[in-house]
C-alpha positions as CSV (number, residue, x, y, z in Angstrom):
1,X,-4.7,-40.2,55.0
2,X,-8.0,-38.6,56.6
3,X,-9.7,-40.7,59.6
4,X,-12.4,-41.8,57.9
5,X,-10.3,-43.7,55.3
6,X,-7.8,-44.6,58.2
7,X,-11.0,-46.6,60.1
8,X,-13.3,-47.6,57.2
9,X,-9.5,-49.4,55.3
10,X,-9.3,-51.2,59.0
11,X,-13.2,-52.2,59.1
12,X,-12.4,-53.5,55.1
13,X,-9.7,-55.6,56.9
14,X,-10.9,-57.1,59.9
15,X,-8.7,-54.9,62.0
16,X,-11.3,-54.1,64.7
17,X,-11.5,-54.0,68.5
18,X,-14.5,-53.3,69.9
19,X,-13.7,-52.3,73.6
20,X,-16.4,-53.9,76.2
21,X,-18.0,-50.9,76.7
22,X,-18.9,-51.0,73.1
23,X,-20.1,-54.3,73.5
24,X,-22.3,-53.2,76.7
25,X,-23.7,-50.3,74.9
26,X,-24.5,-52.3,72.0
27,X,-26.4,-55.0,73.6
28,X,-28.2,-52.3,76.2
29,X,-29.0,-49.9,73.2
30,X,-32.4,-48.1,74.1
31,X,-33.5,-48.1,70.2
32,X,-33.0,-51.9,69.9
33,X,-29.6,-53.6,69.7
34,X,-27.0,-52.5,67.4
35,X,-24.9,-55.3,65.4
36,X,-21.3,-55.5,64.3
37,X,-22.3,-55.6,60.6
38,X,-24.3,-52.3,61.3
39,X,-21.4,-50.4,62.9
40,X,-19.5,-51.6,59.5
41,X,-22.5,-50.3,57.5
42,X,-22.5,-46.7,58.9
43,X,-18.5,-46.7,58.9
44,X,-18.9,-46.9,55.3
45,X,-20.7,-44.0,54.7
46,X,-19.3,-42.1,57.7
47,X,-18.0,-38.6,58.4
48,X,-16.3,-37.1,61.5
49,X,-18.4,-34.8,63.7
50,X,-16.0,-34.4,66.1
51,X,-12.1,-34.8,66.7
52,X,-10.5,-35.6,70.1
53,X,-6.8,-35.2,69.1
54,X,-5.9,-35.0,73.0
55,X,-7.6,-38.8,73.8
56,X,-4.7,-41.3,75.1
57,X,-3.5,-43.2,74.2
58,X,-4.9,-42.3,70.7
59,X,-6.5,-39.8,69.3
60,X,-10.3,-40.6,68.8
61,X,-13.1,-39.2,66.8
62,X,-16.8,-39.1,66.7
63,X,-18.4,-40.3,63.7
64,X,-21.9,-40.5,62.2
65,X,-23.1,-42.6,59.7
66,X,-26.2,-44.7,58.8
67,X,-27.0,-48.2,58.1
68,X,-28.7,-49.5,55.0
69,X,-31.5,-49.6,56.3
70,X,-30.9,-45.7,57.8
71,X,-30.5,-46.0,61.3
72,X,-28.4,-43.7,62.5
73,X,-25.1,-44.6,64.5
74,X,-22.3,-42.8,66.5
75,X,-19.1,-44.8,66.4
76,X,-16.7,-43.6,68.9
77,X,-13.5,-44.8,68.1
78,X,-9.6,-44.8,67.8
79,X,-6.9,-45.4,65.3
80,X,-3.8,-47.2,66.8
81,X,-1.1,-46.3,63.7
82,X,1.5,-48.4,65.3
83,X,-1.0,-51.2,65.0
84,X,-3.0,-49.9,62.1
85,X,-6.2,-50.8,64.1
86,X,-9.3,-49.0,64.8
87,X,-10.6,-49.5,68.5
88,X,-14.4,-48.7,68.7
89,X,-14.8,-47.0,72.2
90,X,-19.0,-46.9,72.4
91,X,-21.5,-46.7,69.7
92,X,-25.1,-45.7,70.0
93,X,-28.0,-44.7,67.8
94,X,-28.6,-41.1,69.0
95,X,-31.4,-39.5,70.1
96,X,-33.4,-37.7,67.7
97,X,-34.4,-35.3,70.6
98,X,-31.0,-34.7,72.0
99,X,-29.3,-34.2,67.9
100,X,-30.0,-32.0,65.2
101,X,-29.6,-33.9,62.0
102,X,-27.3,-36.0,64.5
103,X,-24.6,-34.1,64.0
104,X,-24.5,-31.1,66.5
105,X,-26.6,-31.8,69.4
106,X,-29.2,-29.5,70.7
107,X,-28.5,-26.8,73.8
């Protein structure tokens, strides 16, 4: 099963950690604060940008995905198979400036 089915099946579920520095980041998020149900939004129509397969003590990936209303979100996050949960490490809206179509960012 690809990541993004792995993580979205665990949001569908309730099977969610977010870590505190998700939390943090969330609160403190330059664009205006970003809510749990918009984080399960843009999971829903996510895809992976980027793979970490190295990451302990999972593997994470970078995905991008947008809210109904279109914000734009990177969820960091982690899939624990043992535990069949998906830890989200940091999510932020990114920076139009810093992203090209949010997926590759800018040199």
């Amino acid at each position: 099963m690809e990541w993004v089915k792995k993580i979205q099946r665990c949001f569908e579920s309730n099977r969610v950690f977010y870590t505190q520095h998700a939390r943090v980041e969330m609160r403190n998020e330059m664009f205006g604060e970003i809510k749990e149900n918009e984080v399960y939004e843009a999971v829903c129509s996510a895809e992976v940008i980027r793979e970490y397969p190295r990451d302990k003590p999972y593997p994470s990936v970078l995905m991008f995905g947008k809210t109904r209303k279109s914000r734009p979100l990177h969820i960091l996050c982690a899939y624990g198979k043992d535990e069949d949960l998906t830890i989200v490490i940091t999510v932020y809206h990114p920076n139009p400036k810093l992203w090209i179509d949010y997926r590759r960012r800018r040199t």
